[in-house]
SEMIMAR-937302 format. One record per residue (C-alpha): residue number from 1; x, y, z. Coordinates in pm, whole numbers. Each point is the difference from the previous one (the first is absolute). Layout:
BEGIN
- k	u	v	w
- NUM	X	Y	Z
...
This chain:
BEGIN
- k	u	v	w
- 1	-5869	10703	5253
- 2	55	-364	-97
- 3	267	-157	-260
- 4	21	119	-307
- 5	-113	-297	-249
- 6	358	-122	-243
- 7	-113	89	-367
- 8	148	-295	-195
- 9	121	248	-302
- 10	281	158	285
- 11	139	-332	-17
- 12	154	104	-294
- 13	117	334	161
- 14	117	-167	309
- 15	-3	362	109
- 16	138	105	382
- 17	-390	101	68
- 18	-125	-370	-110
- 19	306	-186	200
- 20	-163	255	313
- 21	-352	-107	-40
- 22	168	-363	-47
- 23	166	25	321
- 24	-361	157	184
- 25	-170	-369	-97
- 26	282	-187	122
- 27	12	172	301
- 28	-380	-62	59
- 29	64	-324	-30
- 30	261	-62	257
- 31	-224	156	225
- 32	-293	-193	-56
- 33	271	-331	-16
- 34	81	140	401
- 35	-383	17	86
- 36	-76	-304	-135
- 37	293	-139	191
- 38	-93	146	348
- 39	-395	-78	-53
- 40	116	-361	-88
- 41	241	16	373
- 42	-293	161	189
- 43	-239	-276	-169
- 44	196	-251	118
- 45	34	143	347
- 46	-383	-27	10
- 47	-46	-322	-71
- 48	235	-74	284
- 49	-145	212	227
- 50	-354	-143	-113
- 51	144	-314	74
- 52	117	44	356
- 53	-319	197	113
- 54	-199	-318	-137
- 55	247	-195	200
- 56	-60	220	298
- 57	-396	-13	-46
- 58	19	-389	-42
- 59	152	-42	310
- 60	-185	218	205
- 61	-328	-205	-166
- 62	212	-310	121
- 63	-15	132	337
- 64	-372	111	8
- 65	-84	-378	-126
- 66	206	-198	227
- 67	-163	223	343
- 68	-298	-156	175
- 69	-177	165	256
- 70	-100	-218	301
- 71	-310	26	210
- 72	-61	1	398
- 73	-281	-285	49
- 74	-134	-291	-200
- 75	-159	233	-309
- 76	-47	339	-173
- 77	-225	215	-146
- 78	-11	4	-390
- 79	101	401	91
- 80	336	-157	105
- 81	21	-316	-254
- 82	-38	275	-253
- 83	253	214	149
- 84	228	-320	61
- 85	-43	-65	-381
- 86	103	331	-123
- 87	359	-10	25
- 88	-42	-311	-263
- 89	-206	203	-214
- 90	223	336	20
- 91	291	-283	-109
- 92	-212	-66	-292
- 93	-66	336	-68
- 94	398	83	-22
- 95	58	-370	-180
- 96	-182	156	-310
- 97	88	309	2
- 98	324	-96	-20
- 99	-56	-238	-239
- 100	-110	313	-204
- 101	339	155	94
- 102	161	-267	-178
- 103	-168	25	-292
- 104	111	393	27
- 105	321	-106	25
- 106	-9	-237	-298
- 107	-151	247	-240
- 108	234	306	49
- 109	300	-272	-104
- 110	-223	-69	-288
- 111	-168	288	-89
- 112	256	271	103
- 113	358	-137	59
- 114	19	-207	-339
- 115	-132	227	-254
- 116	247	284	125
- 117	284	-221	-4
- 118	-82	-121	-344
- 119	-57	368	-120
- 120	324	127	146
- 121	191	-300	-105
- 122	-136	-57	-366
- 123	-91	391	-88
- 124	249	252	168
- 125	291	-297	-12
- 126	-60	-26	-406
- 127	2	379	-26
- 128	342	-38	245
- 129	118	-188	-278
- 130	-100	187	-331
- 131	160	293	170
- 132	336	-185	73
- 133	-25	-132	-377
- 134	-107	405	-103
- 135	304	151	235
- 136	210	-281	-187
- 137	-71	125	-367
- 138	22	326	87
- 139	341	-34	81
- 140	67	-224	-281
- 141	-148	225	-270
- 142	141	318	108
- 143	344	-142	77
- 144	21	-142	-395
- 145	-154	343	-127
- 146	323	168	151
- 147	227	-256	-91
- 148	-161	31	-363
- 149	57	377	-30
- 150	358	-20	109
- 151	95	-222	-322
- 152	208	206	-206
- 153	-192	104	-326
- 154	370	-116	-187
- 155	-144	-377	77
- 156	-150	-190	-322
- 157	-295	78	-169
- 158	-97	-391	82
- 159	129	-5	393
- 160	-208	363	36
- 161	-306	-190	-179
- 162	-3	-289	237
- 163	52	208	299
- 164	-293	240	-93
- 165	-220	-334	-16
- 166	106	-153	306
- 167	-42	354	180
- 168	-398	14	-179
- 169	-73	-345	72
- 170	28	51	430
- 171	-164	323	-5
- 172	-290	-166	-131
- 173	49	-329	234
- 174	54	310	224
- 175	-345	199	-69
- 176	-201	-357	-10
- 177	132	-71	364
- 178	-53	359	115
- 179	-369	-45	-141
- 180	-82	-304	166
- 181	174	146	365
- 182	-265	296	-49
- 183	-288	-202	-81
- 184	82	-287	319
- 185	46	327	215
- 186	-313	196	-119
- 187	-184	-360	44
- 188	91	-59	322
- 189	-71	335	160
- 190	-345	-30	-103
- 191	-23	-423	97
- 192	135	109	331
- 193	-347	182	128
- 194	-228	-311	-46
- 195	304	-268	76
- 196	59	148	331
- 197	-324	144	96
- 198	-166	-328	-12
- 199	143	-218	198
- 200	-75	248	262
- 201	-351	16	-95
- 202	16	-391	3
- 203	129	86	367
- 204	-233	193	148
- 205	-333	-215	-171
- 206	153	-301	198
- 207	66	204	306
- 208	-372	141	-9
- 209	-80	-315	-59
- 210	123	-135	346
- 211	-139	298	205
- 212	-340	-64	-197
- 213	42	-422	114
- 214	90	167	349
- 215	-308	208	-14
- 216	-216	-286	-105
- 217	167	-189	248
- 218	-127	257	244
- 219	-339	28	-81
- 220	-20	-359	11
- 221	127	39	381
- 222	-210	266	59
- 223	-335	-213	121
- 224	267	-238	229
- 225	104	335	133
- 226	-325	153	74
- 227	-93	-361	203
- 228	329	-3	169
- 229	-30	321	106
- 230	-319	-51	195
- 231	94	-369	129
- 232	350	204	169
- 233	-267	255	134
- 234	-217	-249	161
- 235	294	-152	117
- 236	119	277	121
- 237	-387	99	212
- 238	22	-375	128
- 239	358	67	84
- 240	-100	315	218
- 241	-269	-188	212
- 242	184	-282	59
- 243	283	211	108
- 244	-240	194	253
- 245	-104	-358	131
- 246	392	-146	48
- 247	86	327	161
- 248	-312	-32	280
- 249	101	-376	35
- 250	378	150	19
- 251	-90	215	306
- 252	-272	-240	141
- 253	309	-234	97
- 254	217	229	93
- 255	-214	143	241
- 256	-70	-362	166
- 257	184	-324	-213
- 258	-191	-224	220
- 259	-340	115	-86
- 260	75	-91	-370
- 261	196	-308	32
- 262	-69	-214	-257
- 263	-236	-263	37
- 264	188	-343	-135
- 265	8	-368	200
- 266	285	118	244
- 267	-65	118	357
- 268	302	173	10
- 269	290	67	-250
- 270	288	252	6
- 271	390	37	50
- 272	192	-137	337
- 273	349	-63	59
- 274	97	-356	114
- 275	240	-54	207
- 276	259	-262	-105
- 277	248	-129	259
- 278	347	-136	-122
- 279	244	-203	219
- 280	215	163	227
- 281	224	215	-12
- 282	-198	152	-288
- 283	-331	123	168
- 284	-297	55	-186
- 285	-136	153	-298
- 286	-342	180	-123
- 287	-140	-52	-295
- 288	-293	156	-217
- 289	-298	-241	-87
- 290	-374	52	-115
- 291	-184	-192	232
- 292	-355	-140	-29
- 293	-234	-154	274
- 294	-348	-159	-97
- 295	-179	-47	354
- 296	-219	-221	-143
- 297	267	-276	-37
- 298	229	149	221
- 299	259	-38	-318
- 300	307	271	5
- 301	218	65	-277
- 302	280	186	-68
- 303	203	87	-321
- 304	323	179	65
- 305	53	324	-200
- 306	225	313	5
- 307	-122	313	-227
- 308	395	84	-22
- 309	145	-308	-194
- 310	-239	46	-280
- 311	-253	-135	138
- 312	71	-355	-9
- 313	-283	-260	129
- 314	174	-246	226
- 315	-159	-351	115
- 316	-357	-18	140
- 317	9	-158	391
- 318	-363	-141	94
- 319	-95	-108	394
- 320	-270	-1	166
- 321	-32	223	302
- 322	-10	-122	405
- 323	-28	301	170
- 324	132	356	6
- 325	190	194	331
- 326	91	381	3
- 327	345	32	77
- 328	93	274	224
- 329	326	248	-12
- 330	125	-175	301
- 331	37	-341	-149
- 332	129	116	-354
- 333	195	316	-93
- 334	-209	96	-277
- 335	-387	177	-18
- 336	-364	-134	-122
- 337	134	-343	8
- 338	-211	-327	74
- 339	19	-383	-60
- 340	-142	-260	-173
- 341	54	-377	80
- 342	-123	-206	-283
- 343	-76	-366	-17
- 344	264	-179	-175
- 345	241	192	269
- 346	-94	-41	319
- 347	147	196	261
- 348	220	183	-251
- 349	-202	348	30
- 350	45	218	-393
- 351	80	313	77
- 352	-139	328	-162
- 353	-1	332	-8
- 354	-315	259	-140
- 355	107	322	-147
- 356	-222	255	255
- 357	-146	-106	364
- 358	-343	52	-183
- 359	124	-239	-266
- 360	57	-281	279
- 361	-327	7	186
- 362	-159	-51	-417
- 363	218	-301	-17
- 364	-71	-122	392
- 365	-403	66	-58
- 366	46	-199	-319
- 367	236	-276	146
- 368	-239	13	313
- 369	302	100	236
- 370	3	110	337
- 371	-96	313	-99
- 372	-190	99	-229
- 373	-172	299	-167
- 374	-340	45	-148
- 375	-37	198	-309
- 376	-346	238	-6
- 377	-101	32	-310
- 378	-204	331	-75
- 379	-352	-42	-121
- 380	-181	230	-163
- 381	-338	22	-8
- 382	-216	168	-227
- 383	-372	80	-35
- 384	-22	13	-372
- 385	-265	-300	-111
- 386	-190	-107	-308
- 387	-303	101	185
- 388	-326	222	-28
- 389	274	303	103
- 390	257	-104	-217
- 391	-236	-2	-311
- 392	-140	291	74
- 393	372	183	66
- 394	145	-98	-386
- 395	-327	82	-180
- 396	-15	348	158
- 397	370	50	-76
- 398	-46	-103	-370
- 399	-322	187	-29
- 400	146	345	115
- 401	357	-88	-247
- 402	-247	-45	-292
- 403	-188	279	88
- 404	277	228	68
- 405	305	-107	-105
- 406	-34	-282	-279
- 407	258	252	-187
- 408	270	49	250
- 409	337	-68	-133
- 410	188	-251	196
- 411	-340	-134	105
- 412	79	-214	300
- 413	399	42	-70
- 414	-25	351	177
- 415	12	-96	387
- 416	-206	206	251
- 417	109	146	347
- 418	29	-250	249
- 419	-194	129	304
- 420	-280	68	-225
- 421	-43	-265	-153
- 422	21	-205	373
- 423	-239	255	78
- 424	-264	-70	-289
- 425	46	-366	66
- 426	-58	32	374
- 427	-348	177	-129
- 428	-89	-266	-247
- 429	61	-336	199
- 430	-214	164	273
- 431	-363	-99	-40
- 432	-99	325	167
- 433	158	214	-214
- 434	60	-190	-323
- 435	-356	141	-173
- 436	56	374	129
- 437	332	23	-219
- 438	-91	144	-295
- 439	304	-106	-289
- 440	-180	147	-303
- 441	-66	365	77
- 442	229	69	339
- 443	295	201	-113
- 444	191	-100	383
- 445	104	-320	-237
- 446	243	15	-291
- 447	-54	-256	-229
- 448	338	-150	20
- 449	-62	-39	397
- 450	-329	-186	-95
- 451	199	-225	-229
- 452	284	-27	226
- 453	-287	-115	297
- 454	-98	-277	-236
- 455	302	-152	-67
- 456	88	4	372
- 457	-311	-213	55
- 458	53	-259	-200
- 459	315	-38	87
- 460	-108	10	377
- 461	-223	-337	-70
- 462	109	-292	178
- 463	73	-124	-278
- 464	28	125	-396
- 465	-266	17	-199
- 466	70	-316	-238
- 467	90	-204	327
- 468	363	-142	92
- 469	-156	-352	-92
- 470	-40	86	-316
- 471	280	243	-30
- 472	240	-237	-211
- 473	-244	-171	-207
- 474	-79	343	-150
- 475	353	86	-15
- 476	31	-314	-251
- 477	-188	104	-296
- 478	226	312	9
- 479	289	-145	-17
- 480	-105	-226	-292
- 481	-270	-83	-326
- 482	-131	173	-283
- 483	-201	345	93
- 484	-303	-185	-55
- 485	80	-308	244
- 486	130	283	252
- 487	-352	154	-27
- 488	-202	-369	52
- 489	278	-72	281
- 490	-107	315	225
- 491	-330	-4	-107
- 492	-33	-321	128
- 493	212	94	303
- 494	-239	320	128
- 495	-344	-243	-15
- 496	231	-225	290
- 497	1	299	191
- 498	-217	68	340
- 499	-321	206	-129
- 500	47	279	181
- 501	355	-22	-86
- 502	-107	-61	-372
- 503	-275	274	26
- 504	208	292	139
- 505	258	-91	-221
- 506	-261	45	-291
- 507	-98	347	124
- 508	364	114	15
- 509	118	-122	-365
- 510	-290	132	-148
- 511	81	348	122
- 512	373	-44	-102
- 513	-112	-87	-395
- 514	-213	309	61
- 515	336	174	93
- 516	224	-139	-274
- 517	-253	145	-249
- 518	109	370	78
- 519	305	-144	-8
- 520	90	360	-248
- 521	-122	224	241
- 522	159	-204	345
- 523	279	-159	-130
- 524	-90	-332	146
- 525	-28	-249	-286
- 526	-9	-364	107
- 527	343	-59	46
- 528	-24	283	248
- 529	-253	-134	278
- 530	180	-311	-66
- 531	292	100	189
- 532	-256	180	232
- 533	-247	-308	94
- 534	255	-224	-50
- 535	144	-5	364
- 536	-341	95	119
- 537	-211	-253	-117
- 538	226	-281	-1
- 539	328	-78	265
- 540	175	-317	112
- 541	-63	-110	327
- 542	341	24	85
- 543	212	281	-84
- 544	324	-102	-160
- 545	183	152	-256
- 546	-49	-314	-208
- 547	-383	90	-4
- 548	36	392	-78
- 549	185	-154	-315
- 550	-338	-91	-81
- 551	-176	315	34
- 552	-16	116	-364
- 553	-154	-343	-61
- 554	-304	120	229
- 555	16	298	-210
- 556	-87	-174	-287
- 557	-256	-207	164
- 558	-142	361	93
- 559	15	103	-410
- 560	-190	-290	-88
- 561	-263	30	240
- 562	-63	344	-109
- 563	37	-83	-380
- 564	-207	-243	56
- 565	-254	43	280
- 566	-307	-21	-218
- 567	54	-351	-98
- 568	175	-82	373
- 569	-286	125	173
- 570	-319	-30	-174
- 571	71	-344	-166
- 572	59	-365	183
- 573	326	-161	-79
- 574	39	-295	-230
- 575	-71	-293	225
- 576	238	-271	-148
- 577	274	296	1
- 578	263	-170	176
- 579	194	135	292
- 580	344	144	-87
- 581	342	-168	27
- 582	299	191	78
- 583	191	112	-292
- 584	283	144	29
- 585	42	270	-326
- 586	-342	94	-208
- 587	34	-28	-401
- 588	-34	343	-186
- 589	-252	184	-43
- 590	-5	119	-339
- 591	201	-231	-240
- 592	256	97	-242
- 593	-87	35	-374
- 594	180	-197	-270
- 595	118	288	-255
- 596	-55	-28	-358
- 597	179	307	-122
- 598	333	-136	68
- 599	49	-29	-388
- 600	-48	370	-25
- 601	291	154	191
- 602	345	-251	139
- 603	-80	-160	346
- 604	-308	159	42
- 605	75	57	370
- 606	-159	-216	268
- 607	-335	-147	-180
- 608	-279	335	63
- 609	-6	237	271
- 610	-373	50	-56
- 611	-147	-33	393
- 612	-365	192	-72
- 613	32	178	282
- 614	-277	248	-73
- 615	-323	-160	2
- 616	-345	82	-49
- 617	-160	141	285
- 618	-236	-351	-64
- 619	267	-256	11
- 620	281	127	247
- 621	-68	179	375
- 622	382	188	-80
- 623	-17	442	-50
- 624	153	45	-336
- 625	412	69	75
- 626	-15	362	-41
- 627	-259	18	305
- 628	163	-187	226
- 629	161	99	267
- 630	383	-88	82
- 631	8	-220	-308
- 632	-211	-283	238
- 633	-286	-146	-230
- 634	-339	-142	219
- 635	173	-338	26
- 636	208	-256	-149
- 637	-142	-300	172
- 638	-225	-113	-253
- 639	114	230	-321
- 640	350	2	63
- 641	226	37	-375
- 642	283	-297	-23
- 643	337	97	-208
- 644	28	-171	-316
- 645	281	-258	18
- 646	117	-23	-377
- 647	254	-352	67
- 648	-301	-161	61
- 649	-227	-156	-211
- 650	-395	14	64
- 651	-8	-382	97
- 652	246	-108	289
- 653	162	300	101
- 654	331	-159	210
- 655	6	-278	252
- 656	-124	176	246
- 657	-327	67	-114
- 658	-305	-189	-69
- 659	-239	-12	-292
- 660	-357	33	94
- 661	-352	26	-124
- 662	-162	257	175
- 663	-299	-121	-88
- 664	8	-334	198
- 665	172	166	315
- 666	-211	17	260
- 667	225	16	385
- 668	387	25	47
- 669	261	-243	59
- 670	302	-96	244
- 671	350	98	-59
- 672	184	-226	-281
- 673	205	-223	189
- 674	396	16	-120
- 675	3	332	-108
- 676	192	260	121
- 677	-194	318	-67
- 678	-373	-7	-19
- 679	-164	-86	-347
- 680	-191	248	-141
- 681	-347	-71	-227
- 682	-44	121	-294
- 683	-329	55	-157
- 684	-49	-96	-313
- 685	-198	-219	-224
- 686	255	-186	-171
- 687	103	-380	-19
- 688	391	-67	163
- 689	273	-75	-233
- 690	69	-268	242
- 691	-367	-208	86
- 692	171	-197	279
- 693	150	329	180
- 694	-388	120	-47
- 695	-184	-261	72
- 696	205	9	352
- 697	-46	306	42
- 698	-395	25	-37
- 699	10	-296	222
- 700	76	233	315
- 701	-288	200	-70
- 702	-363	15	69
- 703	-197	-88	-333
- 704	-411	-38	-14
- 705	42	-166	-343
- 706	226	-307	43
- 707	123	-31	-430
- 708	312	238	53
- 709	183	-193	-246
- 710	206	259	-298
- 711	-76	-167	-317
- 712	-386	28	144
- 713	38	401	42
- 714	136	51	-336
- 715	-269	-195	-170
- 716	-267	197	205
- 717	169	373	-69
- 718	-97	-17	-342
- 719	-371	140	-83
- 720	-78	138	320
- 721	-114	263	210
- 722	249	193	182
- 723	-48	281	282
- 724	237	276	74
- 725	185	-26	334
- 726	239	329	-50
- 727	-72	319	-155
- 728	237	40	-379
- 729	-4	254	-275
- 730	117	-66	-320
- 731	335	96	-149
- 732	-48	-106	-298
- 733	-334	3	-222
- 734	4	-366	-72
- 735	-46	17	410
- 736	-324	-8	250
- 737	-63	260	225
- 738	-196	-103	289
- 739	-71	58	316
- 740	-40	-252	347
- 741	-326	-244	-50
- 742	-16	38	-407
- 743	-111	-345	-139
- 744	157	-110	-325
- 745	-111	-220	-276
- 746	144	-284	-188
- 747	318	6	177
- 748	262	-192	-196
- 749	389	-15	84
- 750	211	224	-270
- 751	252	-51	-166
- 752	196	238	191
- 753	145	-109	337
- 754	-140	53	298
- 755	-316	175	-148
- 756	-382	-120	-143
- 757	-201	104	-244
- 758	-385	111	113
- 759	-275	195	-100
- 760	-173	301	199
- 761	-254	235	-97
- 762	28	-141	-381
- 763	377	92	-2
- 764	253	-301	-13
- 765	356	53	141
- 766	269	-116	196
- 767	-8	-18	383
- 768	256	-83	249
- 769	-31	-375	85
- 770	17	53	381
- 771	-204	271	23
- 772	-315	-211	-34
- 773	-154	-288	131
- 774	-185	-253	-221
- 775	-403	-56	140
């Protein structure tokens, strides 16, 4: 049962059952005075605590940001860029969510801390006082009532009158005050509900609030997510097969380092100790250099160096070599020893010593000594050739696989049994034999032995498929460009190609975009036989670790020619395309999108995470994400998604990157001399802030059209047609949706930064500004 309610007529009474009921309220209130005094501590103590994990959050954002990846070789794939660039974005990411946290913070002082203080202070401390002031009177009135009754009744009629008065006159100051204390106590048990209550409710909007910002901020994320998820995943495919390759190179020189020595302008190069004589008593004394002869000049130099003292470079010592002796045991007390008298010194023999007695006669063949040794390189020789037989072997291999096995999982990833397939090989390459195997109906050959038989041959060709001449040219394009200048780049590439080379080549790509299309069923999308064919098709004519680096490059040479074989194969190649130049790190693909919705929430985060990567079956050669297999998509090499940088405006993004028209490029360019990280390109169709920094820019670039000037390509964006280079769907309907190739109309620059205004299909919107390119 709750408190009885104080009826203002027992006032008068002041009976012992109203001073109980009196005492109920007050007690209620001292209890609700402690509550509010421990919610305000435990407030407080959240705020702090809000504080420090912001702090804590902050920090570890600080750390995310200020990491940087680095790279083995002279470029990545936009996979890894992407990946590099993530740690920046998941530091944005915690920058504004944080940023929400603060506002948090800043609200519960507001919204919860203040208003209880101010109830607590102003309400319960005023009925504190009225109940001081109420105990006070009490005392006061009943004190003079007894002090009135003990006057003797032999007093004066006049000193009895008085008294009476003064006695009447405080119970009624009495009553007033006892009224008022009821009323202020009966007022504030009832304020208390709604005064309290609400600042809580204040609370928990503005904590909802922040978890709905953190939700938003979430979904937002989501489509950066989805893409980063499958740029780790090819990664982590490319990752695999280059592993597999390092490893066979691993054991390759183990087995025999002198088969794989590296070919560089040296004859010989490696580790001797020299012996250095001191005057007597004191002997000599051996010490560690890296020694390198060039037999061509007969030049020998030497830097002294000892692993042990950190590795410290001493001075380089150059002569040029006389002649070399072996010294024997019996003339020096020490083993695979020999000398070397040099020029400048006649008659004053350098002694040395190898590490192994193999090691010396390397060194004496090299130094043409007394002795020397002469390495045998192994040859191998193989009968695979791009001949009648070997034309006949692949198209009987992919004719039984799409007969029989065109929906294999792991189709061409799933190895066969190694005598059988040397056995089915040894079948095919004879001439005898090659048309009595029958690949299509025979059950004696699993597919995966068929596929595993194919492979084997073309990597049994003298050479690889797309040549060793040609070998870095193609690696080029991959490396750098817009998806479309990647395309022109090996599409030119595959017409230099020997026609037999060019033809079989043709036969095999157009069987692997027949693959990649039951890419559900087999689990090979693009990306897949990418890290398949890579290796296969394409390989460096010397193996180095340096060029297996490279290999998920030749992967994505692989992706485009099977994204793009139609146009590759059946079409000639732009004649006035220029050749490639090396460039060191390719632009991205698919170019962040200035957000306009930043005035709806605080710090929208990171500009829009909105990377279309579903596409109509028309526009995009990608399975739709929930189809595809170990989060890989068909490829990223022409419709790979870019994070959304929010620092950076849509014109010049930092001073490392370069403001283009994608319209007017046409090749590649060299390196940026003076810089110490690569620049990268981005796409876009927008004049620099700076025209000088553009204008040298463009300068290093191919351009058909020689006007390049800024003020030129502002005056020309207005009232024209535009094309669609990236897939986009609106977020908002004063926003195109549109898909790659749409044309719009009356393209004018908005208002809004970083986006136009254009018309398609009758509807006028807004459209990202790099996302098109004006016609």
């Amino acid at each position: 049962m709750g408190l009885q309610p104080l009826e203002f007529s027992d006032c008068y009474l002041d009976s012992p059952w109203f001073r109980e009921r009196v005492r109920a309220h007050e007690a209620e209130l001292e209890k609700t005075n402690k509550f509010i005094k421990e919610l305000l501590k435990d407030g407080k103590n959240l705020i702090a605590a809000t504080k420090n994990l912001s702090a804590a959050q902050r920090k570890f954002a600080h750390s995310l940001r200020d990491f940087k990846f680095e790279f083995i070789g002279d470029a990545e794939t936009d996979d890894e860029r992407y990946i590099d660039a993530s740690l920046h974005e998941f530091s944005n990411f915690l920058k504004n969510l944080e940023e929400q946290r603060e506002i948090l913070a800043l609200s519960v002082t507001e919204t919860l801390i203040k208003p209880l203080e101010r109830f607590r202070k102003e309400q319960l401390g005023a009925v504190k006082e009225e109940k001081k002031k109420f105990d006070k009177e009490t005392e006061k009135n009943y004190s003079l009532l007894e002090k009135h009754l003990n006057l003797s009744a032999k007093k004066k009629e006049l000193q009895l009158q008085e008294a009476d008065n003064l006695v009447e006159q405080n119970r009624k100051h009495f009553y007033e005050l006892s009224l008022e204390y009821v009323c202020k106590l009966q007022e504030i048990q009832e304020r208390k509900k709604f005064e309290c209550v609400e600042p809580v409710l204040s609370f928990f909007q503005g904590l909802f609030t922040f978890y709905h910002q953190g939700y938003e901020l979430a979904k937002d994320f989501n489509h950066y997510k989805m893409a980063l998820q499958i740029n780790i995943q090819n990664t982590r495919n490319r990752f695999e097969g280059t592993r597999s390759e390092v490893e066979e190179l691993m054991n390759k020189i183990r087995r025999n380092p002198q088969e794989h020595k590296r070919a560089n302008h040296f004859t010989m190069e490696g580790y001797l100790y020299v012996q250095e004589k001191r005057p007597a008593p004191f002997g000599s004394s051996w010490v560690k250099h890296y020694c390198m002869y060039r037999k061509e000049t007969k030049k020998f130099t030497m830097i002294p160096f000892e692993h042990r003292s950190g590795g410290k470079v001493g001075d380089e010592e150059l002569f040029v070599l006389t002649y070399c002796t072996k010294r024997n045991t019996d003339t020096i007390d020490r083993r695979f020893c020999f000398d070397l008298e040099v020029s400048d010194r006649p008659g004053v023999p350098v002694t040395m010593q190898a590490f192994s007695e193999e090691d010396r006669k390397l060194w004496m063949e090299a130094l043409d000594g007394k002795e020397a040794v002469t390495i045998i390189f192994k040859i191998f020789f193989n009968s695979a050739q791009l001949d009648k037989i070997g034309f006949t072997v692949i198209k009987k291999c992919i004719s039984a696989v799409e007969t029989r096995g065109i929906n294999d999982q792991g189709l061409y990833r799933v190895v066969g049994v190694s005598s059988k397939v040397q056995r089915l090989l040894s079948l095919l390459m004879d001439a005898k034999t090659c048309n009595e195997v029958d690949l299509e109906n025979s059950v004696d050959w699993e597919v995966k032995t068929i596929t595993s038989a194919m492979k084997q041959y073309l990597r049994s060709l003298p050479e690889p498929l797309m040549t060793y001449e040609l070998h870095e040219e193609f690696i080029v394009p991959a490396k750098s460009g817009s998806p479309e200048s990647r395309v022109n780049a090996v599409h030119f590439l595959v017409h230099k190609l020997p026609e037999k080379n060019k033809e079989m080549l043709e036969i095999l790509v157009k069987h692997l975009a027949n693959v990649s299309k039951h890419a559900k069923r087999n689990l090979m999308t693009v990306a897949n036989l990418g890290v398949v064919f890579g290796p296969t098709l394409m390989r460096p004519q010397e193996e180095t670790v340096a060029a297996i680096m490279d290999l998920k490059f030749q992967n994505i040479v692989v992706e485009i020619l099977i994204e793009n074989h139609e146009k590759i194969f059946k079409t000639l190649p732009d004649a006035t395309f220029p050749e490639p130049i090396s460039m060191s790190v390719s632009p991205p693909n698919a170019p962040p999108r200035q957000s306009r919705r930043q005035g709806q929430r605080i710090k929208r985060p990171l500009a829009v995470y909105n990377l279309c990567l579903e596409l109509d079956d028309v526009d995009s050669h990608s399975s739709p994400r929930e189809d595809t297999p170990t989060g890989s998509i068909d490829s990223l090499s022409s419709q790979s998604p870019t994070p959304a940088f929010s620092s950076s405006p849509p014109g010049l993004l930092d001073g490392n990157h370069l403001i283009m028209d994608s319209g007017d490029l046409a090749g590649w360019t060299t390196n940026l001399p003076g810089q110490s990280r690569p620049s990268m390109v981005s796409w876009m169709n927008i004049p620099s802030a700076n025209p000088a920094a553009t204008n040298t820019a463009l300068s290093t670039f191919f351009f058909p059209n020689p006007a390049t000037g800024s003020d030129r390509a502002v005056e020309s964006a207005a009232h024209r047609k535009a094309r669609a280079v990236y897939p986009c769907e609106a977020e908002h309907s004063s926003e195109l949706s549109f898909q790659i190739g749409a044309i719009f109309e009356d393209v004018q620059f908005s208002r809004e930064p970083g986006w136009l205004e254009g018309t398609l299909n009758g509807k006028r919107g807004l459209i990202p500004q790099n996302y098109v390119q004006f016609l």
